[in-house]
Every structure is written in structure tokens, then in C-alpha cells.
C-alpha positions as CSV (number, residue, x, y, z in Angstrom):
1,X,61.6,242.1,-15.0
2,X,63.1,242.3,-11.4
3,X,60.2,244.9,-10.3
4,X,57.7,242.6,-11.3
5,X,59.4,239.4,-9.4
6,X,59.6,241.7,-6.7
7,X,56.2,243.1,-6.7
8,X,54.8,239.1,-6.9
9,X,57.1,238.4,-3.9
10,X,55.3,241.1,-1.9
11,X,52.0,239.9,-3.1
12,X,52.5,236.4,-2.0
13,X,53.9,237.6,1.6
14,X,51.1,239.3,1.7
15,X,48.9,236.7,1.3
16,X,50.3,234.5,3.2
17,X,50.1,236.9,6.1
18,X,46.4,237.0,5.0
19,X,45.5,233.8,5.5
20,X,47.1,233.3,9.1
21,X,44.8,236.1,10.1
22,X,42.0,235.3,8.1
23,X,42.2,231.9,9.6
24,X,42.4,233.1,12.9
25,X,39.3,235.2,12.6
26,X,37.0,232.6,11.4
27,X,37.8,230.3,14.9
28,X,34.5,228.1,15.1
29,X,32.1,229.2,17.7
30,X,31.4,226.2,20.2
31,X,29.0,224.1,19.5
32,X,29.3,222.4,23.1
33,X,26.1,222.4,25.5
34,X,28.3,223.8,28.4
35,X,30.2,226.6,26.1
36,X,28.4,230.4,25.7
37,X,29.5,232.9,23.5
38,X,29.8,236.3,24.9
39,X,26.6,237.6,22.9
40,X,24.5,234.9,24.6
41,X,25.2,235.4,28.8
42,X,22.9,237.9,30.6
43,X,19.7,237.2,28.4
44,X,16.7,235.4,28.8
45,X,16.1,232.3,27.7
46,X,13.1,229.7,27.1
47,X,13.3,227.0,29.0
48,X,11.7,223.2,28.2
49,X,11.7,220.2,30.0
50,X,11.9,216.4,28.5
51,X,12.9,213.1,28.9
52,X,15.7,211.1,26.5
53,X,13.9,209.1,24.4
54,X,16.8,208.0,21.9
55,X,20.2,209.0,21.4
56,X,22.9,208.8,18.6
57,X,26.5,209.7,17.9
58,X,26.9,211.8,14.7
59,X,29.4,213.5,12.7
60,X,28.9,217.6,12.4
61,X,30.8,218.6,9.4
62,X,33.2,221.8,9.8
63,X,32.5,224.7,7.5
64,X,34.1,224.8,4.3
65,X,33.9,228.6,3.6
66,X,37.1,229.9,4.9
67,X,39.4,227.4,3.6
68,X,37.8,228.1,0.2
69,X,38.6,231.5,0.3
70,X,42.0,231.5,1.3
71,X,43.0,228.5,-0.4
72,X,41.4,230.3,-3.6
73,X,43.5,233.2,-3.0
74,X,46.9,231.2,-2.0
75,X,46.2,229.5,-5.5
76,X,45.3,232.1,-7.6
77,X,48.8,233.9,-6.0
78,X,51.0,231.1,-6.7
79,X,48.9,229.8,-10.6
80,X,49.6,234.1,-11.4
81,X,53.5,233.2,-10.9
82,X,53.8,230.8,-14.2
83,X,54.6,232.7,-16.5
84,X,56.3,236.4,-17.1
85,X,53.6,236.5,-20.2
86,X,50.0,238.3,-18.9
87,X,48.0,235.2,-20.7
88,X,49.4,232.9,-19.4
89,X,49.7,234.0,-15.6
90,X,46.0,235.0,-15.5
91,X,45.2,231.3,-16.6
92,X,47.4,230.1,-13.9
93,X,45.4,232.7,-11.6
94,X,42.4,231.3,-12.8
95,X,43.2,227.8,-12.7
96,X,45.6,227.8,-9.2
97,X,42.5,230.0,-7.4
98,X,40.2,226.8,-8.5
99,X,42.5,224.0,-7.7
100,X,43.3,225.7,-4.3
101,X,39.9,226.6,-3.6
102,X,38.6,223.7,-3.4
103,X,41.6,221.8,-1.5
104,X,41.3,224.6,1.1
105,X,37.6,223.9,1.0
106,X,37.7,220.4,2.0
107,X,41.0,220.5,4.2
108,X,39.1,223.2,6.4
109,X,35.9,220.7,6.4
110,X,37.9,218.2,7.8
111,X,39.8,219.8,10.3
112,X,36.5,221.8,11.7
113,X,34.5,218.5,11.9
114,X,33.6,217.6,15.4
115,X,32.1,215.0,17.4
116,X,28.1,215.4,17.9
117,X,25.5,213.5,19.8
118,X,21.4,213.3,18.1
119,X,19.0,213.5,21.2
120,X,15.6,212.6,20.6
121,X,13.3,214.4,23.5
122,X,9.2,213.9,24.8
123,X,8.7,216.9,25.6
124,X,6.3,217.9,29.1
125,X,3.8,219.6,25.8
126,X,3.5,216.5,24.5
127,X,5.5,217.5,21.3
128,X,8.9,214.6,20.2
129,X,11.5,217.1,18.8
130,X,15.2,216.3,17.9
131,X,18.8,218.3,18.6
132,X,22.4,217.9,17.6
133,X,24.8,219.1,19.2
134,X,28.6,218.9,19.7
135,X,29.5,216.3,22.5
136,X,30.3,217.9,25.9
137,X,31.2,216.9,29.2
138,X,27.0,215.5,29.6
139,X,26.6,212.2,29.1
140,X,23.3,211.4,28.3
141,X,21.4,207.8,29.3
142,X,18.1,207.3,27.8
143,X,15.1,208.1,30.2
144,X,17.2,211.5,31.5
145,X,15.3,214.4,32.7
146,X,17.0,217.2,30.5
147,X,16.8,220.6,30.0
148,X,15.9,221.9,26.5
149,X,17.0,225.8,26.7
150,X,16.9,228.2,23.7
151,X,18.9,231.4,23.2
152,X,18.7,233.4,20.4
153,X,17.8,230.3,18.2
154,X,20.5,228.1,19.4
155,X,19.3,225.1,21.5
156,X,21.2,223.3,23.7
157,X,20.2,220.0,26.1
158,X,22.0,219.7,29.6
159,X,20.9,217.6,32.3
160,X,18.1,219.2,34.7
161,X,18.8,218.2,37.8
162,X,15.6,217.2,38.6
163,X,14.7,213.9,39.5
């Protein structure tokens, strides 16, 4: 009986030292115009010129996946605890990994949400195209010259500096 209170103590420590470096790993990238990732300096990009034609504040949701999956795994660690009987621990398992999966799933959301900005853009080609992005240190007026530059896939608008 001891051994196995033991053996869930380490589990838990375990898991609790888990989710501090899970957590740590899964640090959102920035989704500022002004911020690069190391992957993205030193390459070419395509660069697109346009004017501000309409702008909007907006909410960009944080990501729900990583609190899921440690909040799952905190659950199910703590539901397993119970009961010394295997039944009813693996339904606690079962039942604590749901429950905390999906209150780590919406606690992350909401602490990864960020502030965004919608920037509708004429482009010189004639084309209207739209972009969100996290709100930087830019601050946009309609009618700005801007600078529509694409990495990889990622877009980002900063000012041109052309007037």
C-alpha cells in the first residue's frame, strides 16, 4: 500500500515538473509586425506596396493545444489518485484527464490571446487584400503608404517610408 502511494507521489512530481517545461517550450511565437523569429532573418522576402484603406481592432485567440494537454495529464494524475481500487482510479483517470483537459484548454486560450489590428490594403496591382496581425509599436492612419512583406507565408504590414 505505501509503495503504491509512493509510486503516485513520484508520478505526480513528475508531472508537475512536466508541465513547467512543457509550458515553457510551447512560448507563442510573436505575432508582432516588428518581431522575427530566428528562422525568418537572412532570407528573401516579397515585397508589396499599398495604401490603408480600412482598419479594425480585433481579438486573436491564444492556442488552446498546450493547456489541453497538460491540463489532461495533470487531471488524469490527480482523477487516478481516488481510489486504492484499479476501477475506480482508471475512471478518475479518465474522468480528471477530461475535466482538466478542457480547463487547461480554455485557461491557456485566454492567457495567449493578444491584441490585433485588421488592415484592409489597395494594393499598387490593383488587388484589395486583408491582414491581421498582433498590434505593434505601428500605428496605422488610414490613407498610409505601407509595406506588405511576406516571409515564408507569414505577412506582416509596417509603414514604408515612402511618401
Amino acid at each position: 500500500m505505501k509503495t503504491i502511494l509512493s509510486n503516485k507521489n513520484k508520478l505526480n512530481k513528475f508531472l508537475i515538473i512536466f508541465l513547467f517545461l512543457f509550458l515553457g517550450g510551447c512560448a507563442n511565437s510573436s505575432l508582432q509586425p516588428d518581431t522575427y523569429d530566428r528562422s525568418s532573418v537572412q532570407k528573401i522576402s516579397n515585397v508589396l506596396y499599398g495604401e490603408v484603406v480600412s482598419l479594425r481592432n480585433v481579438v486573436i485567440e491564444g492556442s488552446t493545444t498546450s493547456g489541453s494537454i497538460v491540463g489532461g495529464l495533470v487531471g488524469a494524475a490527480t482523477g487516478s489518485n481516488v481510489s486504492d481500487s484499479k476501477p475506480e482510479s482508471e475512471i478518475g483517470a479518465v474522468l480528471g484527464g477530461a475535466i482538466g483537459a478542457t480547463i487547461g484548454g480554455n485557461l491557456s486560450k485566454n492567457l495567449q490571446s493578444s491584441d490585433g489590428i485588421q488592415l484592409t490594403l489597395n494594393m499598387d496591382d490593383g488587388r484589395t487584400i486583408s491582414v491581421v496581425q498582433e498590434v505593434g509599436s505601428y500605428k496605422f492612419s488610414i490613407g498610409d503608404l505601407v509595406e506588405v512583406i511576406t516571409t515564408k507565408g507569414k505577412t506582416r504590414v509596417s509603414p514604408s517610408g515612402i511618401k
